[in-house]
DRENPA-3360 file (N, C-alpha, C; in nm, 2 decimals, always signed):
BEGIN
1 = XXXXXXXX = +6.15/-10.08/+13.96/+6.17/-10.02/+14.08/+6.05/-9.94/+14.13 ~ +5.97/-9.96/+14.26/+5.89/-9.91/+14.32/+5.96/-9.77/+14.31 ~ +5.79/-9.70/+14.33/+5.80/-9.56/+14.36/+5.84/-9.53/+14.51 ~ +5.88/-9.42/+14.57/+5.93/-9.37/+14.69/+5.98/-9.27/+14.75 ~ +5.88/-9.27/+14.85/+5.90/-9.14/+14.93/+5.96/-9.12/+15.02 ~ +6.05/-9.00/+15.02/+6.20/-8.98/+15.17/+6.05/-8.95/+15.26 ~ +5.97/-8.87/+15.24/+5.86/-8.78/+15.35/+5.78/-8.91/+15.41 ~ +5.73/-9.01/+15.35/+5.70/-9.10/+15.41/+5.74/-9.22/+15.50;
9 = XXXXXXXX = +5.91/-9.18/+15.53/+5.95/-9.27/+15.55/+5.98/-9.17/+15.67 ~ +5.99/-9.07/+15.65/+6.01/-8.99/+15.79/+5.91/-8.95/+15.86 ~ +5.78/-8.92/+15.78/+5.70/-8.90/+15.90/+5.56/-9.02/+15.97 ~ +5.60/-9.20/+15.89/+5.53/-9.29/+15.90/+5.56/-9.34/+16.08 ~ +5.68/-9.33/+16.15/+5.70/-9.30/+16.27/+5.59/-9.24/+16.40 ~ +5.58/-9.11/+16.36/+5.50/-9.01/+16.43/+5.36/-9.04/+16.41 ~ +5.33/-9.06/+16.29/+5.18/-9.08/+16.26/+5.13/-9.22/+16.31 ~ +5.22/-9.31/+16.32/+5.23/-9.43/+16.31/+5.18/-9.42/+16.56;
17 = XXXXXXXX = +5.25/-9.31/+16.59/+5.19/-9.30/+16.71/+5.09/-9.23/+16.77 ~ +5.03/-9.16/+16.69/+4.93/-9.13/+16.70/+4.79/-9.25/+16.65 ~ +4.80/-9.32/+16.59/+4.78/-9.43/+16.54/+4.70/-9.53/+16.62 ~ +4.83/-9.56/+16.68/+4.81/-9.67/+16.78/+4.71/-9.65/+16.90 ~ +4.67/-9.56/+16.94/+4.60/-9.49/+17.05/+4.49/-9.51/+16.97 ~ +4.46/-9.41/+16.80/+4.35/-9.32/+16.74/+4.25/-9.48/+16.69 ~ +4.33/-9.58/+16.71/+4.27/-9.74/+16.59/+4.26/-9.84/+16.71 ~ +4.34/-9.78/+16.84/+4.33/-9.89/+16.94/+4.18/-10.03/+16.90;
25 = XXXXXXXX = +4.10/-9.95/+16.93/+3.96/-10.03/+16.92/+3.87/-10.06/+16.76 ~ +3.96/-9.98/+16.67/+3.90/-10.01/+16.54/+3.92/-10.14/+16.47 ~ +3.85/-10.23/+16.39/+3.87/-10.31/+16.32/+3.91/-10.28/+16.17 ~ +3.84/-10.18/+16.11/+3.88/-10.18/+15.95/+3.94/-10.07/+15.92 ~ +4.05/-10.02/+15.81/+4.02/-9.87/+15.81/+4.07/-9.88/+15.71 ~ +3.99/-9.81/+15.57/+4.00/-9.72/+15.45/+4.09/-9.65/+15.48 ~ +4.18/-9.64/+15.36/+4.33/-9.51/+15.37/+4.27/-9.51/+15.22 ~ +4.27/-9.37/+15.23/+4.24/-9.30/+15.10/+4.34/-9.20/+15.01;
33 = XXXXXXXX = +4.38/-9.29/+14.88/+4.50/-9.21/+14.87/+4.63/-9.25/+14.92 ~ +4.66/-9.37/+14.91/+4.76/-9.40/+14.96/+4.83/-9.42/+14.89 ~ +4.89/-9.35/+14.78/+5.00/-9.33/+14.68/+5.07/-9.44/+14.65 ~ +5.24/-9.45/+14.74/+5.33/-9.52/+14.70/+5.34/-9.70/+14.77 ~ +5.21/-9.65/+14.85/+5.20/-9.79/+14.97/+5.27/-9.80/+15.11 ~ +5.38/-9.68/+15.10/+5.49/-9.68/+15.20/+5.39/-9.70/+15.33 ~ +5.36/-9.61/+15.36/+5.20/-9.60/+15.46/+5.11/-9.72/+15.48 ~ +5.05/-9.77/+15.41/+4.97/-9.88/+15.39/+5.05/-9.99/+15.45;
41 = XXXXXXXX = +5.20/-10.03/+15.39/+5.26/-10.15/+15.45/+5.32/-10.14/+15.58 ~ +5.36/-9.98/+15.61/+5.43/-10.01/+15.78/+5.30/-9.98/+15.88 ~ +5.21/-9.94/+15.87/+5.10/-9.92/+15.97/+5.03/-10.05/+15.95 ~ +4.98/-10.13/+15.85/+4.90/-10.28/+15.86/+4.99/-10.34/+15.97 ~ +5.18/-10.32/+15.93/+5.25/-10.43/+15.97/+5.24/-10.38/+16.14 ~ +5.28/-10.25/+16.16/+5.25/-10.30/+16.33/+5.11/-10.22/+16.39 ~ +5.04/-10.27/+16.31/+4.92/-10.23/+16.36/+4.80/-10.39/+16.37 ~ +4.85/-10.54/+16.33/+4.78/-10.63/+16.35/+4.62/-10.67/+16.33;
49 = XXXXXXXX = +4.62/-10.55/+16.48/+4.48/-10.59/+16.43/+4.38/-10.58/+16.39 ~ +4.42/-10.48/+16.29/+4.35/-10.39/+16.20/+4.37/-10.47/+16.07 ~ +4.21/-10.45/+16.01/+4.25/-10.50/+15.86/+4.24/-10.36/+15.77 ~ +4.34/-10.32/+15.66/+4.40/-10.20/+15.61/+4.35/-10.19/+15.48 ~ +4.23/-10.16/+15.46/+4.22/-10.14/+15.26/+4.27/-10.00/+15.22 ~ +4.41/-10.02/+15.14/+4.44/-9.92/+15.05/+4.35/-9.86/+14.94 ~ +4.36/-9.76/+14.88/+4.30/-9.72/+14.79/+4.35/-9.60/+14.71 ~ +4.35/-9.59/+14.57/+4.39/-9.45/+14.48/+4.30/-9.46/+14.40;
57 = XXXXXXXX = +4.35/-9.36/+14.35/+4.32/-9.33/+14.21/+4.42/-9.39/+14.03 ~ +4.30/-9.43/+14.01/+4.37/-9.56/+13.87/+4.48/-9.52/+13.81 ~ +4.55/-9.36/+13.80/+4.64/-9.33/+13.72/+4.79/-9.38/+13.82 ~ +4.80/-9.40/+13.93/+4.83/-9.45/+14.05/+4.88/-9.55/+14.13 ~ +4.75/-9.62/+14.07/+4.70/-9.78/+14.15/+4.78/-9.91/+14.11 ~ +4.84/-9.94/+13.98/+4.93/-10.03/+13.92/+5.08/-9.99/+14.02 ~ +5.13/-9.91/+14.06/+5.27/-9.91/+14.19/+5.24/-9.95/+14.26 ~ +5.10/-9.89/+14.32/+4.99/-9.92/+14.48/+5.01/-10.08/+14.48;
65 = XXXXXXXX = +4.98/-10.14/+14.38/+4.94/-10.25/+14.34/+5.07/-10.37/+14.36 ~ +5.17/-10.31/+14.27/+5.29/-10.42/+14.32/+5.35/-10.38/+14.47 ~ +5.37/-10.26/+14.49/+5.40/-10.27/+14.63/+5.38/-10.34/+14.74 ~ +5.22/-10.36/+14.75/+5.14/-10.44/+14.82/+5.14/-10.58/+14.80 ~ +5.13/-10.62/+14.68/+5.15/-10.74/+14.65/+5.31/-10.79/+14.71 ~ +5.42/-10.70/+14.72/+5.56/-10.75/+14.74/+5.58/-10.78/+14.89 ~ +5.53/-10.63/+14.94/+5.55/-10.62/+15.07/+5.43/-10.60/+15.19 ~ +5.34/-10.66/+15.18/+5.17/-10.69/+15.23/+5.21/-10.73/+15.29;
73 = XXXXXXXX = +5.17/-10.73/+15.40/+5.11/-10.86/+15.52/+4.97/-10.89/+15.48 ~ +4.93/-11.02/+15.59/+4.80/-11.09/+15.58/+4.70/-10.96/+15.61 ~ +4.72/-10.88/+15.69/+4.55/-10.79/+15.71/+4.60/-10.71/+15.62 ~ +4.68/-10.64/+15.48/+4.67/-10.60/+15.45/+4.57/-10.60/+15.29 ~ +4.49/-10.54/+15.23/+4.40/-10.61/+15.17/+4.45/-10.56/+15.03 ~ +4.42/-10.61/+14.89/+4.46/-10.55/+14.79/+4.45/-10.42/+14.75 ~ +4.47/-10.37/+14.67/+4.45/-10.20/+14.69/+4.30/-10.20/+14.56 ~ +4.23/-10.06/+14.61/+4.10/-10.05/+14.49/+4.12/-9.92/+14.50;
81 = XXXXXXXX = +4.02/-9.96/+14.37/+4.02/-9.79/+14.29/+3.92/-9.75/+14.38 ~ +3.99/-9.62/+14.40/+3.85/-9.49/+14.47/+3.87/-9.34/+14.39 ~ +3.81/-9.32/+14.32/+3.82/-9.09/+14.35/+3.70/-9.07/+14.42 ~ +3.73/-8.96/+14.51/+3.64/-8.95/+14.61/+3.52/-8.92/+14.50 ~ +3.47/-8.84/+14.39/+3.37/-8.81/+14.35/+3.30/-8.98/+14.29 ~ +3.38/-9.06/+14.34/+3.26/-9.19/+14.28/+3.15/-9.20/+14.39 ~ +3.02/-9.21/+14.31/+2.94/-9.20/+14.40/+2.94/-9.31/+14.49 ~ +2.96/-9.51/+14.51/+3.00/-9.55/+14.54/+3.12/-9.60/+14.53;
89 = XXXXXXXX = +3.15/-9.57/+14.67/+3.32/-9.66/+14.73/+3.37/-9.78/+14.69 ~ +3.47/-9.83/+14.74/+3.44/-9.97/+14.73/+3.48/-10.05/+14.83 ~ +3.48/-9.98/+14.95/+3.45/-10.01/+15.08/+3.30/-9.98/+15.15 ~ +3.21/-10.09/+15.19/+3.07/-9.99/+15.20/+3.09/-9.97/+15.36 ~ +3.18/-10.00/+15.46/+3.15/-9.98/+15.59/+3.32/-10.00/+15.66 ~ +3.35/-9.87/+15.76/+3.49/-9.90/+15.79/+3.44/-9.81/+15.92 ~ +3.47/-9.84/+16.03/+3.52/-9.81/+16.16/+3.65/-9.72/+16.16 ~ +3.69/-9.72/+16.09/+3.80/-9.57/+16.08/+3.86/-9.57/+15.90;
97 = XXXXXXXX = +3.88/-9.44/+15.94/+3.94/-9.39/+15.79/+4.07/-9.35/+15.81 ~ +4.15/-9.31/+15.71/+4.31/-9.27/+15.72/+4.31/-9.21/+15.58 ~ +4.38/-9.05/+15.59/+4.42/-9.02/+15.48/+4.59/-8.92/+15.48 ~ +4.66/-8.91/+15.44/+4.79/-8.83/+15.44/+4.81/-8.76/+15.33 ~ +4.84/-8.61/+15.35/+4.86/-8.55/+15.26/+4.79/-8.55/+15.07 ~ +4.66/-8.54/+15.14/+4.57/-8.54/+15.02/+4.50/-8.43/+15.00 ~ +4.48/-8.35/+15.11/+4.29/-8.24/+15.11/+4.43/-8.11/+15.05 ~ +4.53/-8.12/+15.04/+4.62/-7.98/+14.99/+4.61/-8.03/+14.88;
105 = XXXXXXXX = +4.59/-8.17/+14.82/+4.64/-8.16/+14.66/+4.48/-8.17/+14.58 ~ +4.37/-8.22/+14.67/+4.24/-8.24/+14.62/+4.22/-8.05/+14.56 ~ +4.12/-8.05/+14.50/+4.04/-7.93/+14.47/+3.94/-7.88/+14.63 ~ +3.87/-7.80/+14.62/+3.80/-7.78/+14.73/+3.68/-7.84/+14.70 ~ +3.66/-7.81/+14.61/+3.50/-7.96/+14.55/+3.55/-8.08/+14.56 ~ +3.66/-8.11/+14.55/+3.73/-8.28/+14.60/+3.74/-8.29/+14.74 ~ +3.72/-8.21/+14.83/+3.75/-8.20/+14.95/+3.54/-8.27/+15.02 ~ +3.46/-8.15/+14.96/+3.38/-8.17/+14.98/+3.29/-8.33/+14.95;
113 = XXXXXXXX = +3.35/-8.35/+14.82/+3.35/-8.53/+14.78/+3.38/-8.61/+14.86 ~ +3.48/-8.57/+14.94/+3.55/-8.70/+15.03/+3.46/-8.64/+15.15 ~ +3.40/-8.57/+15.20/+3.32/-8.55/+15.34/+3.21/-8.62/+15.31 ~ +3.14/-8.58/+15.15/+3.02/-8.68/+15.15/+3.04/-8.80/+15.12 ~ +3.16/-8.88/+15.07/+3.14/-9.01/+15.05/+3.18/-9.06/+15.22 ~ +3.24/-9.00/+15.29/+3.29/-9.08/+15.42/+3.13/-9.08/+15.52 ~ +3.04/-8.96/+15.48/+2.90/-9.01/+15.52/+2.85/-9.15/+15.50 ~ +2.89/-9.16/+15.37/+2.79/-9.28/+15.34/+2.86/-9.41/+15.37;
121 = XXXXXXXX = +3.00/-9.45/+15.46/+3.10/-9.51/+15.49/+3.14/-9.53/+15.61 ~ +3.14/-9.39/+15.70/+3.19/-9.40/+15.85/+3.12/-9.44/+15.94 ~ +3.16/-9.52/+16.06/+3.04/-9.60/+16.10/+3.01/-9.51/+16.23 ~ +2.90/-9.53/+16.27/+2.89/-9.45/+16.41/+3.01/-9.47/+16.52 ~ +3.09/-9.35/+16.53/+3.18/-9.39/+16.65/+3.26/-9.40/+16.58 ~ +3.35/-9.39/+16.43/+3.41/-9.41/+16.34/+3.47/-9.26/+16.39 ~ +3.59/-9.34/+16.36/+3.74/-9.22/+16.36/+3.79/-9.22/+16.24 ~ +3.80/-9.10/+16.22/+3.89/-9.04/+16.09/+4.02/-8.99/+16.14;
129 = XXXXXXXX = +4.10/-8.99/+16.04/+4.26/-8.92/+16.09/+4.34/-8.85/+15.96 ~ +4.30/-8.72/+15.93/+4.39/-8.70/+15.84/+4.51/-8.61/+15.87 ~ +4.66/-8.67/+15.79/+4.74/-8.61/+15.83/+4.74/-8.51/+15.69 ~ +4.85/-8.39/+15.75/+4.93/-8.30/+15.66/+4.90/-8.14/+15.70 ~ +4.95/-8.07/+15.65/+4.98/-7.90/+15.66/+4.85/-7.86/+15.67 ~ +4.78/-7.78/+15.71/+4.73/-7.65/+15.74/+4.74/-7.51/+15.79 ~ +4.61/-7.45/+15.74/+4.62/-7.34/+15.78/+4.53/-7.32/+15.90 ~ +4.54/-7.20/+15.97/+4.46/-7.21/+16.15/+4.41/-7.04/+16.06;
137 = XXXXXXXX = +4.29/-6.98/+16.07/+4.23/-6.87/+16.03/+4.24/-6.78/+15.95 ~ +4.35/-6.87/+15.82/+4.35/-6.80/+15.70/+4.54/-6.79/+15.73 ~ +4.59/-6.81/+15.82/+4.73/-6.83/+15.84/+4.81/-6.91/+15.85 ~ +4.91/-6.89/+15.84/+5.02/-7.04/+15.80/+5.09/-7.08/+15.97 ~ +5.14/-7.20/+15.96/+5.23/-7.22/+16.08/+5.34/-7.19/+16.06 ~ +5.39/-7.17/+15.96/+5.53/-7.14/+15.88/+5.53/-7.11/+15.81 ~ +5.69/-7.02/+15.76/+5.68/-7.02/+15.65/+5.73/-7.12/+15.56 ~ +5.73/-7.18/+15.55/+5.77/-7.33/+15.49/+5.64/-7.39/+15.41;
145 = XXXXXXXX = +5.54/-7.35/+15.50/+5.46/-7.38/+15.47/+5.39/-7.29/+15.40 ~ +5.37/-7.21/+15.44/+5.35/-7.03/+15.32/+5.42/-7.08/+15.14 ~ +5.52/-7.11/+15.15/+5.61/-7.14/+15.04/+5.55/-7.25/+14.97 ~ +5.50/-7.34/+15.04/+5.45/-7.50/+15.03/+5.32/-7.49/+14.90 ~ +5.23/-7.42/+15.03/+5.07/-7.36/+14.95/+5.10/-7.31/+14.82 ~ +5.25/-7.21/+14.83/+5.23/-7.11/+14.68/+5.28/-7.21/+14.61 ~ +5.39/-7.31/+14.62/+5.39/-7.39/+14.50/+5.29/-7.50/+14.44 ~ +5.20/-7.50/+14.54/+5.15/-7.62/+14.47/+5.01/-7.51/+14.46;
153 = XXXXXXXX = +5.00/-7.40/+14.41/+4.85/-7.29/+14.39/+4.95/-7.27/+14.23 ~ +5.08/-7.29/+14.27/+5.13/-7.25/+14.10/+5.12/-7.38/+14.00 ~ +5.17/-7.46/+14.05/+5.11/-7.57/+13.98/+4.97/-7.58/+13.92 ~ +4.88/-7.64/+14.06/+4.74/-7.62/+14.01/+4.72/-7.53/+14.09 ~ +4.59/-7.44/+14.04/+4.53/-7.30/+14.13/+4.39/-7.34/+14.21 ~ +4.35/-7.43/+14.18/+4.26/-7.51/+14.27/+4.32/-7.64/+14.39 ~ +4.44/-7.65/+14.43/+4.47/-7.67/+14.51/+4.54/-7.56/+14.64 ~ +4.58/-7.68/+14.72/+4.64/-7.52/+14.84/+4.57/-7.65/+14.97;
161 = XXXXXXXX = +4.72/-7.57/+15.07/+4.64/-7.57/+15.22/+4.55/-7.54/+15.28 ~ +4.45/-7.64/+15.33/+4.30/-7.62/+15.39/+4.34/-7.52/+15.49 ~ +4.23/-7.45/+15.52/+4.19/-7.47/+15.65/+4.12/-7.47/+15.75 ~ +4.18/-7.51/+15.92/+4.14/-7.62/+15.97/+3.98/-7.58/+16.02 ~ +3.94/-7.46/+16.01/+3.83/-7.40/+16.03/+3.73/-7.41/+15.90 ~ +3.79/-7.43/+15.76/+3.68/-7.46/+15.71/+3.64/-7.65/+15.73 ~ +3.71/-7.69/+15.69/+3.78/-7.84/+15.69/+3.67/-7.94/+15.86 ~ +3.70/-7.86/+15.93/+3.62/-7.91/+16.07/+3.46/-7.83/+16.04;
169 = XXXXXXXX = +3.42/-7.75/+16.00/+3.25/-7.73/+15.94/+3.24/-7.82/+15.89 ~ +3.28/-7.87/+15.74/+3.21/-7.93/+15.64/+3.23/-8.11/+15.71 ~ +3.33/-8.12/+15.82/+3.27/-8.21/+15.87/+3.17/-8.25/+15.96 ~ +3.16/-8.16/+16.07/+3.05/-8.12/+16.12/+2.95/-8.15/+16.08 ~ +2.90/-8.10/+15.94/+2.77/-8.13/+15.84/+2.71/-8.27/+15.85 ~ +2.83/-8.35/+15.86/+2.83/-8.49/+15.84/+2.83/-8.51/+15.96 ~ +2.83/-8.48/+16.09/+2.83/-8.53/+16.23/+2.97/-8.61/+16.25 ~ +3.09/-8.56/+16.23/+3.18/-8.59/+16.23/+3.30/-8.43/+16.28;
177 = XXXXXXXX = +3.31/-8.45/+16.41/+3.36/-8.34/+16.49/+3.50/-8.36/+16.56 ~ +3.57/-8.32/+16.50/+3.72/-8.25/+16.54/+3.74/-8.30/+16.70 ~ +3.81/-8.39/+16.76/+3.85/-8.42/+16.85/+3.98/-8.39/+16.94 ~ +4.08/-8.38/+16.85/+4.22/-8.41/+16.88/+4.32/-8.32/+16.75 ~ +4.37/-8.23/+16.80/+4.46/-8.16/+16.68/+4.58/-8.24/+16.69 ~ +4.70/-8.31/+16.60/+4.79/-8.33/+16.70/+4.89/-8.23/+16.63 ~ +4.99/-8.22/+16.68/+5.10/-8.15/+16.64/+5.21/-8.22/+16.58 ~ +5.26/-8.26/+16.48/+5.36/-8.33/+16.48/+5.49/-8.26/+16.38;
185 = XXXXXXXX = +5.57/-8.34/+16.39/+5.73/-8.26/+16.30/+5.69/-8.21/+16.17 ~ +5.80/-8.14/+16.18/+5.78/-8.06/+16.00/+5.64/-7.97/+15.94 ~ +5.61/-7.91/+16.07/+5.48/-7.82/+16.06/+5.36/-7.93/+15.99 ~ +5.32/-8.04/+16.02/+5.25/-8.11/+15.97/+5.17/-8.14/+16.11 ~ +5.04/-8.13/+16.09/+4.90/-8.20/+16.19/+4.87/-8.32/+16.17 ~ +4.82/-8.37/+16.26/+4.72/-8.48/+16.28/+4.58/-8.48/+16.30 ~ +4.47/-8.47/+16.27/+4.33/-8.46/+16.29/+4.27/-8.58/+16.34 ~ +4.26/-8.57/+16.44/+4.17/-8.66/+16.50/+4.00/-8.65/+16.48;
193 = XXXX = +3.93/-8.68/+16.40/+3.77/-8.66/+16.41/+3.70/-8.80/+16.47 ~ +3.58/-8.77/+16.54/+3.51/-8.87/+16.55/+3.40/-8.86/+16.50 ~ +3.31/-8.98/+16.46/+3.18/-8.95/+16.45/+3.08/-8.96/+16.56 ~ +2.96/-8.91/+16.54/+2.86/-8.91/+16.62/+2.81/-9.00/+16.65;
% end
């Protein structure tokens, strides 16, 4: 039995419209971190004309793996190993990136890994889009989300909700600048970045 998420099945909808607009013109796009595949298979399927490389981390990647295998479409591509600290990817060039609910479970030095490996990856004019929670100047949008941060700071203490002020510098660095906040259900954002 595949792994599975209720969260991704509720918020692959919303993201899924933001989407359509944010890839209109893209051809490839790296999703990094794409866990259970739920993501990976309904955005390839109505998104055409995009070709979709999944990607996790190896402890991960064997679910990633049959899921995609079961339920792929043609532009979807097989899934590869990534942690953001490998120095190379195994995508060397993508016209947009996708990531969901990752930079709250990454460390803040894993955060920084994934801005510099998307340097050496994102093409000029390359859009990024990461979904999930943050924080706006050290504050929560809720408390749900206040609640959210402390469980997962008790778990690990190097994780937690970004935020969107540090998260938009350290992209910056990279010439990759905050375009589009979006708002979507369940106190959860959409980041629209482009590059330069």
């Amino acid at each position: 039995m595949l792994p599975f998420s209720e969260a991704c099945e509720r918020n692959q909808g919303p993201i899924l419209g933001v989407l359509h607009s944010a890839f209109a013109d893209r051809r490839h796009v790296l999703e990094i971190g794409s866990g259970t595949g739920q993501h990976a298979v309904h955005f390839a399927a109505h998104l055409p004309h995009l070709t979709w490389h999944p990607t996790e981390q190896l402890k991960y990647l064997p679910d990633l793996e049959a899921r995609i295998k079961q339920q792929g479409g043609a532009n979807l591509r097989p899934p590869a190993l990534l942690d953001v600290k490998q120095a190379v990817w195994p995508l060397r060039a993508a016209d947009a990136v996708f990531s969901a609910n990752t930079l709250h479970i990454m460390s803040w030095s894993e955060v920084l890994d994934l801005f510099r490996g998307l340097d050496a990856i994102l093409a000029a004019n390359g859009v990024l889009c990461i979904y999930g929670p943050f924080r706006y100047d050290g504050r929560y949008t809720s408390d749900s989300n206040r609640e959210f941060d402390r469980m997962l700071q008790e778990r690990d203490p190097l994780s937690g909700l970004r935020d969107l002020n540090a998260v938009s510098a350290v992209a910056a660095q990279y010439g990759i600048a905050l375009k589009v906040d979006h708002d979507l259900p369940a106190n959860n954002r959409l980041l629209q970045f482009v590059r330069d």
